[in-house]
C-alpha positions in Angstrom: 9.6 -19.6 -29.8 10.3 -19.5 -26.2 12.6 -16.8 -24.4 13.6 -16.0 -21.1 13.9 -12.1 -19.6 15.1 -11.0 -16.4 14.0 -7.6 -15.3 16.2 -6.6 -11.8 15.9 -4.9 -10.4 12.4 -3.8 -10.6 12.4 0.0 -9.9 10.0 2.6 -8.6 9.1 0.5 -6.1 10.6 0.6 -1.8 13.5 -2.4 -1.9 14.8 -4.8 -3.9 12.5 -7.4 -6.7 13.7 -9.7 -9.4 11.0 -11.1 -12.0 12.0 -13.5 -14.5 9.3 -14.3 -17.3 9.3 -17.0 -19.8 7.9 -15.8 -23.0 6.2 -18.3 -25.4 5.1 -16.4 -28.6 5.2 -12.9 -27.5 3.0 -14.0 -24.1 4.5 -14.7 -20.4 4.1 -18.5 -19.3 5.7 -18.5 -16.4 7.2 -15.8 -13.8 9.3 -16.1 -10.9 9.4 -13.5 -8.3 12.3 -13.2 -6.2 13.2 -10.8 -3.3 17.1 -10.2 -3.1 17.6 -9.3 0.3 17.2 -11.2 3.7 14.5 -10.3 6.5 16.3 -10.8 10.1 14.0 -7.9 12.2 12.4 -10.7 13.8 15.9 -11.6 15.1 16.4 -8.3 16.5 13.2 -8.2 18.6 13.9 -11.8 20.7 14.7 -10.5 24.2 13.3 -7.1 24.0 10.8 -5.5 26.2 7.1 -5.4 24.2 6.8 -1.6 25.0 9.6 -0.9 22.5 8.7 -2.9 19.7 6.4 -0.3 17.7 9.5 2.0 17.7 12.2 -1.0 16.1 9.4 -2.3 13.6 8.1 0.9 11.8 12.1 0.7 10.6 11.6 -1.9 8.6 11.1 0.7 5.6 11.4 3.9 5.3 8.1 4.7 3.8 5.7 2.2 5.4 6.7 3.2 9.2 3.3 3.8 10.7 1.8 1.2 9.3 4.1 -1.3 11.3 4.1 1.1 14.6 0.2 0.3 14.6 0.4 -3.3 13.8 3.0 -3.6 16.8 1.3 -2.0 19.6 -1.5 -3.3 18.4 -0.3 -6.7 18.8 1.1 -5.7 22.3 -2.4 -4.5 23.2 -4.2 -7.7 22.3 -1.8 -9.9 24.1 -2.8 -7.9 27.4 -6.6 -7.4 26.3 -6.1 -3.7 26.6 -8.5 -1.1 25.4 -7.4 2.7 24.9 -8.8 5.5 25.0 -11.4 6.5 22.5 -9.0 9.5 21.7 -6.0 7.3 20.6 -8.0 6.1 18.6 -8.8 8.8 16.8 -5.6 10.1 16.5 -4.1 6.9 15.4 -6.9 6.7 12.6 -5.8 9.8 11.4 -2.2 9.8 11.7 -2.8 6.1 9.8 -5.4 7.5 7.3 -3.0 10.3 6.5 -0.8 8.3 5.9 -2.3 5.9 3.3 -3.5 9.0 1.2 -0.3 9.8 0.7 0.7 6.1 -0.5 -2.0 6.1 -2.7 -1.0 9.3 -4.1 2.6 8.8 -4.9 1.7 5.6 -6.0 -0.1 6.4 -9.1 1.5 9.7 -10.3 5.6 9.3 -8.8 5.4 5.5 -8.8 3.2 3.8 -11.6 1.8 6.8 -13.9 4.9 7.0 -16.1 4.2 3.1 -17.0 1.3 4.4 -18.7 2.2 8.0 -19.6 5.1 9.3 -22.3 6.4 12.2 -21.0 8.0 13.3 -24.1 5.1 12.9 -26.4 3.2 16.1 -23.9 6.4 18.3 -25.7 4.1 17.5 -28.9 0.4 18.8 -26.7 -1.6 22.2 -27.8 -2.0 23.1 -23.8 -5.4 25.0 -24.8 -6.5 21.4 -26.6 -5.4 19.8 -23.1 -7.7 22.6 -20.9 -10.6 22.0 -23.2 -10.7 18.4 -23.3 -10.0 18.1 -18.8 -12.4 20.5 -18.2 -15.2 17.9 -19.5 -14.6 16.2 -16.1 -13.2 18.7 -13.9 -13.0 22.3 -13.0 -9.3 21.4 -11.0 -7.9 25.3 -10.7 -5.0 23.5 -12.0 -6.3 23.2 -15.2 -5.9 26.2 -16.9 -3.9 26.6 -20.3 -1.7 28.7 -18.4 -0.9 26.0 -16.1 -0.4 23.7 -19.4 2.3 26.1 -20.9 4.1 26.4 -17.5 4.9 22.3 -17.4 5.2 22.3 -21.1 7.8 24.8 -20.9 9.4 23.3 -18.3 10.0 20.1 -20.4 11.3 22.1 -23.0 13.7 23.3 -20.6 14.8 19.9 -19.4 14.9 18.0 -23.0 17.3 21.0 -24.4 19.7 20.6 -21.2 20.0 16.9 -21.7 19.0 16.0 -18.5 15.4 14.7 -18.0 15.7 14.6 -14.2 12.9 12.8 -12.2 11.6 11.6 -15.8 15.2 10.2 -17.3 14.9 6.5 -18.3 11.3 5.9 -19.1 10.2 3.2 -22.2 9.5 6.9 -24.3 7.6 5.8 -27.4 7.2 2.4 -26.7 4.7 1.0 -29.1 2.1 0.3 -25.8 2.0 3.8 -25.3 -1.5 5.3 -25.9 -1.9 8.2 -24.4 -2.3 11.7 -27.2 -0.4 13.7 -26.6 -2.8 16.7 -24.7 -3.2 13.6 -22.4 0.3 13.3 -21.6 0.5 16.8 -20.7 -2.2 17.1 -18.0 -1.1 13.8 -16.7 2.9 15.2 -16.3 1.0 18.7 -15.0 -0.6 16.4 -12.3 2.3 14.3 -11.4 4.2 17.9 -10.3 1.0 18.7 -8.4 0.6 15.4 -7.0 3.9 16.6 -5.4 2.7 18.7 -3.1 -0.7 17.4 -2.1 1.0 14.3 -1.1 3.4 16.4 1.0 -0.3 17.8 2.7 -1.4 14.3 3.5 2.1 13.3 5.1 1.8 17.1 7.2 -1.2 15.7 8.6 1.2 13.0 10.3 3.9 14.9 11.2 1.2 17.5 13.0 0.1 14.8 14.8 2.9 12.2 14.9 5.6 14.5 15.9 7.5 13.5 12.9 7.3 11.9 9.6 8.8 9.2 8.8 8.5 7.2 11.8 6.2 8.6 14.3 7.3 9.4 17.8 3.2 9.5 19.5 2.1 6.3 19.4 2.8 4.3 22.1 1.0 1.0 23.8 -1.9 1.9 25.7 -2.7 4.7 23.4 -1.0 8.1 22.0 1.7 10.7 23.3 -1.0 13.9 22.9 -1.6 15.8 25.6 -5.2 17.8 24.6 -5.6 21.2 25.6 -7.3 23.3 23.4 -6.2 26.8 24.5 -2.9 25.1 25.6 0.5 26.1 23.9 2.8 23.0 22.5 0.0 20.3 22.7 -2.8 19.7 20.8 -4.8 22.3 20.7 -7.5 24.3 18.6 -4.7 26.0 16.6 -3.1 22.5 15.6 -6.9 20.5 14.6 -7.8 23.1 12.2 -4.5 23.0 10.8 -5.2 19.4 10.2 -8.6 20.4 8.8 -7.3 22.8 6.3 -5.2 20.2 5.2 -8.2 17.5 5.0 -10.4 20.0 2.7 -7.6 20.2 0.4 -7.1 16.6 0.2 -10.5 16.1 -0.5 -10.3 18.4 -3.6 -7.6 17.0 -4.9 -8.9 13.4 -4.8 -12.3 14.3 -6.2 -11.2 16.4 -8.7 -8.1 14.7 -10.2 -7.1 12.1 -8.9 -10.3 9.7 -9.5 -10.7 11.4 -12.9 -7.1 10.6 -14.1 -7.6 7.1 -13.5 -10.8 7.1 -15.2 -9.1 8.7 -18.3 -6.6 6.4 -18.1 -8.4 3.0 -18.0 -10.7 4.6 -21.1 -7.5 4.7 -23.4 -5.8 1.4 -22.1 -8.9 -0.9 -21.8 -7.2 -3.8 -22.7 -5.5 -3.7 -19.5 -9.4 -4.2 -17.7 -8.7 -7.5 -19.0 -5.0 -8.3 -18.0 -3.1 -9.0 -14.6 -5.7 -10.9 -12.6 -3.8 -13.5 -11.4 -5.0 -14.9 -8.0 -8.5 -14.0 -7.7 -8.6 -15.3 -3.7 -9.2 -11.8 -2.0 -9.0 -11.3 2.0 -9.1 -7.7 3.8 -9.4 -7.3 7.3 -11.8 -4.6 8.5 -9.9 -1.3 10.3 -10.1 2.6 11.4 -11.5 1.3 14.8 -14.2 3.9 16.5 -14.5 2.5 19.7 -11.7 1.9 22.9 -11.9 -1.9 22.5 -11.8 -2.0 18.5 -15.7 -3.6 18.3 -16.1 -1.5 15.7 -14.8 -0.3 12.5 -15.4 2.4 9.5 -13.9 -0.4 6.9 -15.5 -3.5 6.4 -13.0 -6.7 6.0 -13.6 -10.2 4.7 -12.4 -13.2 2.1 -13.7 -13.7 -0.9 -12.6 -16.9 -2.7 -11.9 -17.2 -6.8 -13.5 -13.8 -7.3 -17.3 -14.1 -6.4 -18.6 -12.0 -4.7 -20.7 -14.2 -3.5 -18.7 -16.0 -1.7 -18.2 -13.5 0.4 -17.6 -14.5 4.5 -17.3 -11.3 6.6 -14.8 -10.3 8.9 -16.1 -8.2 11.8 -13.1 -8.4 14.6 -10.0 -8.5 15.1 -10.2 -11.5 17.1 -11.7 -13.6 14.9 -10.4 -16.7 15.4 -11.2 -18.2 12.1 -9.2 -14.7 10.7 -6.1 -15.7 13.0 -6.2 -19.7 12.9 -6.1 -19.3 8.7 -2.6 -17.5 8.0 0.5 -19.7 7.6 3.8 -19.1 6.2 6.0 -21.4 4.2 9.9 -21.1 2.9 9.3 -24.4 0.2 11.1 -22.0 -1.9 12.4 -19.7 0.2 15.7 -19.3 1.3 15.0 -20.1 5.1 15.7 -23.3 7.0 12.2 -24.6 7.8 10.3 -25.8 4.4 6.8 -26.5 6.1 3.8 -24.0 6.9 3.8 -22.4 9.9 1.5 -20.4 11.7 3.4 -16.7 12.7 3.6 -17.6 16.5 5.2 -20.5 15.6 7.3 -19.0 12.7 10.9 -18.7 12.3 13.8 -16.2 10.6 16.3 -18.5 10.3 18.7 -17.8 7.0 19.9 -20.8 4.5 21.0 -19.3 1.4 21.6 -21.5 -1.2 21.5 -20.0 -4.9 18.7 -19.0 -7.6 17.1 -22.2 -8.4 13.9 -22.2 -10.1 12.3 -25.5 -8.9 13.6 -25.2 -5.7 14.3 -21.7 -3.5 14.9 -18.3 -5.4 13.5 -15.6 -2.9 14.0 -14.1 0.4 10.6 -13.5 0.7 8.2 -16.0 2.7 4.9 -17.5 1.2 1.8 -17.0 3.1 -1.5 -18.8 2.5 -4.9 -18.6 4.0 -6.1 -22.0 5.0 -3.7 -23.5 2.0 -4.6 -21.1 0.0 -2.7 -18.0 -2.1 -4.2 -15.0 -1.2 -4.4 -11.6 -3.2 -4.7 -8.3 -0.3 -4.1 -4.9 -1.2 -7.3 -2.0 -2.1 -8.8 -4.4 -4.6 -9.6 -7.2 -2.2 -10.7 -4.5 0.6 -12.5 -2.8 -2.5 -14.4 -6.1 -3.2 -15.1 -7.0 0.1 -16.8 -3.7 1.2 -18.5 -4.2 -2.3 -20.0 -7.6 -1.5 -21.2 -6.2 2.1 -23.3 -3.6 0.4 -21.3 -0.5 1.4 -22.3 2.7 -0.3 -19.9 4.7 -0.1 -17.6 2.4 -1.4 -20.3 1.9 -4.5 -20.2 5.9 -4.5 -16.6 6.3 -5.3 -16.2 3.1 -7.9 -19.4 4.6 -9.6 -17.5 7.7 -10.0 -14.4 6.1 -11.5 -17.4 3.9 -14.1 -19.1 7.0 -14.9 -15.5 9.1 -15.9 -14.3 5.8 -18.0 -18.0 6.2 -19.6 -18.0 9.6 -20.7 -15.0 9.0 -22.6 -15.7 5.7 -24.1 -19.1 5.5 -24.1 -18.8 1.9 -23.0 -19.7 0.2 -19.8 -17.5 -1.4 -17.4 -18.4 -4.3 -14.9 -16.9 -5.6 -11.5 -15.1 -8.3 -13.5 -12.9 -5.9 -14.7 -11.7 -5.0 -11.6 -9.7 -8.4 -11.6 -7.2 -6.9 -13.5 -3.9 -5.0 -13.5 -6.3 -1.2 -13.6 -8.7 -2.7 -11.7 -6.2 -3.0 -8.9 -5.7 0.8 -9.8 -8.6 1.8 -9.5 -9.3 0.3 -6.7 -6.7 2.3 -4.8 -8.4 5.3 -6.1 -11.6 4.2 -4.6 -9.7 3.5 -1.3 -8.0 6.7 -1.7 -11.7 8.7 -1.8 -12.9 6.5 0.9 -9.9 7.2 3.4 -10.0 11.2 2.5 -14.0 10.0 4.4 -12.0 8.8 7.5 -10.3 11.5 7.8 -13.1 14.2 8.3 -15.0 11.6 9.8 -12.4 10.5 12.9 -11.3 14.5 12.9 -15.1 15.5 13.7 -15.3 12.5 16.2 -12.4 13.6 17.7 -13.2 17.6 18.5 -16.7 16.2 19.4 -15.2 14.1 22.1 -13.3 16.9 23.4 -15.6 18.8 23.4 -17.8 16.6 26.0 -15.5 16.9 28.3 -12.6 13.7 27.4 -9.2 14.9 27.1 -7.7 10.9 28.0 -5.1 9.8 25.3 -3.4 7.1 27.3 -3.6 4.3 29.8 -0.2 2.7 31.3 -0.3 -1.2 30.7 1.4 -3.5 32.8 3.2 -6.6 31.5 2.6 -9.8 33.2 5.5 -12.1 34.3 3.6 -14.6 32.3 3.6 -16.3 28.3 0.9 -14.4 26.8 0.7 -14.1 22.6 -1.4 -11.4 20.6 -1.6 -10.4 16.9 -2.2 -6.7 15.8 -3.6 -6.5 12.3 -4.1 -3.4 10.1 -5.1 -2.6 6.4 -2.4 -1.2 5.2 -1.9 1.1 2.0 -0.6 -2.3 0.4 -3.0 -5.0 2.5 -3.4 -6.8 5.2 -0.8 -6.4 7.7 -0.3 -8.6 11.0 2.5 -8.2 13.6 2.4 -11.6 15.8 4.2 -11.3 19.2 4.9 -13.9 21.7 6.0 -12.7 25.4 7.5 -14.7 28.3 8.5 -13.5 31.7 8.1 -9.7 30.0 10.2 -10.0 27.0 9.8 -10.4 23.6 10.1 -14.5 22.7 9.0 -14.7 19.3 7.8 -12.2 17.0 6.9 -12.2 13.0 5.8 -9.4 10.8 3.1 -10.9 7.4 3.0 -8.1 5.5 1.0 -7.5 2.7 3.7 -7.6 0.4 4.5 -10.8 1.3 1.2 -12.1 0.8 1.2 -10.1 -2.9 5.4 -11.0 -3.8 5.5 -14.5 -2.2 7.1 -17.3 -4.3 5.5 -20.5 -4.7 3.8 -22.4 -1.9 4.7 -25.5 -0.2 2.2 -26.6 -2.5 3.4 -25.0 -5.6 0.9 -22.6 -6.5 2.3 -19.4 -7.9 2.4 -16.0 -5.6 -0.3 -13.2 -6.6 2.7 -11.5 -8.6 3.7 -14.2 -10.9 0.3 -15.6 -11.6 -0.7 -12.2 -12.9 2.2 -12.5 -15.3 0.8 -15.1 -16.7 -1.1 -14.7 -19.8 0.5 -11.3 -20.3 1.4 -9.8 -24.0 5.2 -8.5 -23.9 5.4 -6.5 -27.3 8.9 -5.9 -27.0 11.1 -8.3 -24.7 14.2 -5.9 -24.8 11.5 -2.9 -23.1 9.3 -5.1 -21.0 6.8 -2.5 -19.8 3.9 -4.7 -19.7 5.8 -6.7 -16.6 6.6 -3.4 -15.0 2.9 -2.3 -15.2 1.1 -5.2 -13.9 4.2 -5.7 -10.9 3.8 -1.9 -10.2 -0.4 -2.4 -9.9 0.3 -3.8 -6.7 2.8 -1.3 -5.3 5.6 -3.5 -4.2 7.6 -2.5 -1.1 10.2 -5.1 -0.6 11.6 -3.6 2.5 8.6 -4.7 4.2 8.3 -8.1 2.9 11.9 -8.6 3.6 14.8 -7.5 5.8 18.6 -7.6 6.1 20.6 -7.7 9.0 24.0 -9.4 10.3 23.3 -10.8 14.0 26.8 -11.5 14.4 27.7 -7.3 14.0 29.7 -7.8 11.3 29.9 -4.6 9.9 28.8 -4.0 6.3 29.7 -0.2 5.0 30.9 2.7 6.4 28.8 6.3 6.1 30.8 9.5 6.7 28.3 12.3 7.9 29.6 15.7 6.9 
């Protein structure tokens, strides 16, 4: 019996997705992934002096701002061959670090954790059950049974005033929910925690970046920190071990919880180790630079093609041409004027809305491949990569995750099961331990470097009156991110934005191949078509932010809706 759903929009996530799924027999055949709204920031940029562009692009969404203020004067900084000081880049790798942490945070307990966790069944939980069975694989402070009764009181509190608040409209005792119920309650005791220790990670970038969101230091040619360590309303002493206390605690948080809720998680949902792989083409491009002319970096990047590890081809720079020549874009179903790959400095935003269609255009969003083929980015495929290079610490952190998911099952897991819908979970956890590294390891590098003597944070550039073209990439909380940027004569001629959720949410290619999202669809069990939480959980794996893969604006100023401040 076949059956069509539509779930939009898809929420939890930053913007606006459609799925559809066609359900054969209680399993998804085919998916469609739509974005509903149209991406014009390229259009604003034409005419506009380079300088500027970091501080219009990290408005393409309100959660992913320094991600795309890195990317942009990045890109700037390549066009003109620039290097920067060896303190901006510190700084940056923090500020960018930072902020990742906190992605990856609110990611798996206020975005995706509720897919997997009934928050009404912890009302049914024996909290001193719940501190006896966590303290097996953690001594987390916030695991006494004291803590337990707080939260559990405080659900009893918001089920007998009707209101659930932040945990209203959740698929509550769907039949795919697992979890017992002393489970439930530590994970809804570590969601409100989760609260404020991503709230640490995103002080971090407000210390530094003046603000959060959207950063006011960075700037092309380095960062907008003056150092002085005994100096008042710079960065000083005072304001680095502020940071620091801030690093420690993420640290704890990470190792103690974090990493062992997913482990816990997986051990009670293993059929999901073998769900959601979908496009098993991987590419990561390496980051956290440590030197002024980004020749080096602490993250490894690289492609690896139909999951082998094997196969693994290493990136090592930036300027890898084979990395740049690979990535096209193509709007065969998209609704945008120019069906044919292009390559981004060639690439074009221009509009042609013409209806949901399935065999022909049904999303806003672009399609990028990587030399013709789909491409899965995200923590997974910079997970795998550093995996297939040999790094350690990555092994370190995944081991930890294996170990947790042993102890509880007493069974084994493999790096096949990564290519899967937890796998892409856990791979963010993995990422998660291995940025909280970064952090102590750029803040160290940076007060060592002060300490010699080097207080430099910035070096004026100078635009020629010339066509140059640069591309500033960055692994992003989400994937590989790329801002491409033509200039002529000092302005801005052409400029496009791949994101990694356009790689991840893309529609079919001009050669028909299914986008990462829809071909992990496929193959899916939906036990209830009327609650479709296995379509939420595998979408939300690969934390969707829409805003970023697509934009609306009206270049002819006509205005939209009216807000009245008060």
């Amino acid at each position: 019996m076949s059956q069509r759903i539509t779930v939009d929009p898809v929420t939890r996530i930053e913007g606006h997705l459609r799925v559809d799924c066609e359900i054969e027999n209680g399993v998804v055949t085919k998916a469609w992934s739509s974005g509903t709204m149209w991406r014009g920031m390229e259009e604003i940029l034409k005419g506009r002096d380079p300088i500027d562009a970091w501080t219009i692009t990290q408005r393409i969404c309100g959660v992913c701002t320094t991600v795309h203020a890195t990317a942009s004067v990045r890109a700037v900084e390549d066009a003109l061959n620039l290097d920067v000081p060896v303190n901006a880049q510190y700084i940056r790798n923090i500020i960018t670090a930072a902020h990742s942490i906190h992605d990856h945070v609110v990611h798996f307990y206020h975005l995706s954790a509720l897919d997997w966790v009934d928050v009404t069944s912890a009302l049914k939980a024996d909290p001193k059950k719940a501190a006896e069975l966590v303290e097996k694989f953690s001594d987390w402070e916030g695991n006494s049974v004291g803590e337990f009764k707080k939260v559990k009181n405080k659900l009893k509190d918001l089920v007998a005033s009707g209101q659930l608040g932040i945990f209203a409209n959740g698929y509550w005792e769907h039949k795919e929910m697992k979890l017992p119920p002393e489970v439930n309650l530590i994970a809804v005791a570590h969601y409100l925690q989760a609260l404020e220790h991503q709230r640490d990670a995103n002080r971090i970038v407000a210390i530094l970046g003046g603000k959060t969101p959207h950063i006011q230091n960075i700037a092309v040619g380095g960062v907008a920190n003056p150092i002085n360590l005994d100096g008042v309303g710079v960065l000083n002493l005072e304001r680095l071990m502020y940071v620091k206390s801030f690093i420690d605690k993420l640290n704890t948080f990470v190792e103690k919880v974090y990493k062992v809720d997913v482990a816990i998680i997986a051990a009670f949902y293993p059929d999901w180790l073998k769900v959601g792989a979908g496009v098993t083409n991987y590419l990561a491009v390496p980051d956290f630079p440590t030197d002024s002319h980004s020749g080096s970096f602490l993250m490894q990047g690289g492609y690896i093609e139909n999951g082998d590890l094997s196969t693994f081809r290493e990136i090592t720079d930036h300027k890898d041409t084979w990395l740049r020549d690979g990535i096209t874009e193509s709007a065969k179903h998209s609704w945008y004027q120019d069906d044919e790959p292009l390559h981004p400095w060639q690439g074009k935003t221009d509009p042609n809305y013409t209806g949901w269609d399935e065999e022909g255009k049904y999303s806003w969003v672009k399609s990028p491949t990587f030399y013709d083929k789909t491409v899965q980015v995200g923590p997974l495929a910079q997970v795998l990569c550093m995996l297939a290079a040999g790094d350690q610490d990555t092994k370190r952190h995944l081991d930890d995750i294996l170990s947790g998911y042993h102890a509880v099952t007493g069974k084994s897991l493999g790096l096949d099961d990564l290519h899967s819908t937890l796998g892409r979970i856990a791979a963010r956890a993995v990422r998660c331990g291995l940025l909280v590294e970064v952090l102590q390891n750029q803040w160290q590098a940076l007060v060592d470097n002060i300490a010699a003597g080097d207080t430099t944070t910035y070096i004026k550039p100078e635009i020629p009156d010339t066509v140059i073209r640069g591309v500033g990439f960055h692994e992003a909380p989400r994937g590989i991110l790329s801002h491409w940027i033509v200039i002529k004569d000092g302005k801005i001629e052409n400029y496009q934005a791949v994101v990694p959720s356009t790689f991840n949410s893309g529609p079919r290619n001009h050669n028909d191949d299914p986008g990462p999202y829809e071909a992990s669809l496929v193959g899916t069990p939906i036990a209830d078509p009327e609650r479709p939480l296995e379509v939420i959980r595998t979408v939300h794996s690969f934390d969707p932010c829409m805003s970023c893969a697509i934009h609306i604006v009206d270049t002819r100023g006509t205005e939209v809706t009216k807000i009245k401040v008060l």
